[in-house]
N, C-alpha and C positions, 0 to 999 in steps of 0.2 A: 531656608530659601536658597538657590540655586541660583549661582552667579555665572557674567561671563566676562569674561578679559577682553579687551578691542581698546588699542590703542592704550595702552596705559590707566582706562577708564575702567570701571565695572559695572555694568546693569542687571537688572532682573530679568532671568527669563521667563516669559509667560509662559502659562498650561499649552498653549496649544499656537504654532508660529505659524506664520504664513509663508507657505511655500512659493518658490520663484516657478514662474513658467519651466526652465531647465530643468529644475530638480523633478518637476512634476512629468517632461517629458523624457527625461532617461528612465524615470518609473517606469513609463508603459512600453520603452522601448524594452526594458528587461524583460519584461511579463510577456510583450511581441515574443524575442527573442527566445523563452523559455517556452512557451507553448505547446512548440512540434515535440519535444522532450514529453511536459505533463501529459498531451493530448495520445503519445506514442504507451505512456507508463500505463495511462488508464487503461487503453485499448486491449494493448497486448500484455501487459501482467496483471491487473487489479481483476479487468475482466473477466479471463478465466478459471482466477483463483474465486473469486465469488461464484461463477457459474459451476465451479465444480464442488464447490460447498456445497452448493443446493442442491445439486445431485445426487449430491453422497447422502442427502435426507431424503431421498425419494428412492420408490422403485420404477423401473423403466424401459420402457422397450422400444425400438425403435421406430415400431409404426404406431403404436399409442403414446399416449401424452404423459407426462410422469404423474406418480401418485408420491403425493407428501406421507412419509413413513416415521419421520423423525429419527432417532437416534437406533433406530431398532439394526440398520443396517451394522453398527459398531457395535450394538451390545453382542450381534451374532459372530462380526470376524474375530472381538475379544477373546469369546466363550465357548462358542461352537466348531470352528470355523478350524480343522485341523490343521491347514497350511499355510496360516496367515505368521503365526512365532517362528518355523525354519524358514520362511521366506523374508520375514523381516531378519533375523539372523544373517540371511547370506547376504539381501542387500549390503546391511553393515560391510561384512567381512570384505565384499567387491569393494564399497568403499573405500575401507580401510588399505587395499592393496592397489587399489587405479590411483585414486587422486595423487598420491602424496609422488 
């Protein structure tokens, strides 16, 4: 059992405390505050990274609607796809030469 010190005393603390008004309202002001942050991360990075997921399983044009292909689009850049290993190569390489 899980004690607490207050004043020289010790009592038990219970499973579940009740919270003060204040504790309860700096909660929601953090969550206020953090929002435009979450609401910004979903929009512009979570978004696009799922919408270009979906894409990359589909084929697609840009007056028709996409067609669900599944993986086939990867099995061909793996296997077939002659420029896909020198272009992933020079990516690296620029990498390796810009960032650093």
């Amino acid at each position: 059992m899980v004690t607490k010190v207050a004043q020289g005393q010790a009592f038990p603390i219970s499973g579940r405390q009740k919270h003060s008004r204040m504790v309860v309202r700096e909660a929601i002001a953090g969550y206020v505050f953090a929002m435009p942050w979450l609401l910004g991360m979903l929009f512009f990075i979570l978004g696009p990274i799922i919408a270009s997921f979906y894409l990359s399983l589909t084929t697609y044009n840009v007056i028709k609607p996409p067609t669900f292909v599944g993986t086939t689009n990867y099995v061909y850049a793996l296997t077939k796809d002659d420029q896909f290993w020198p272009s992933l190569a020079r990516t690296f390489r620029y990498a390796l030469t810009v960032v650093p």
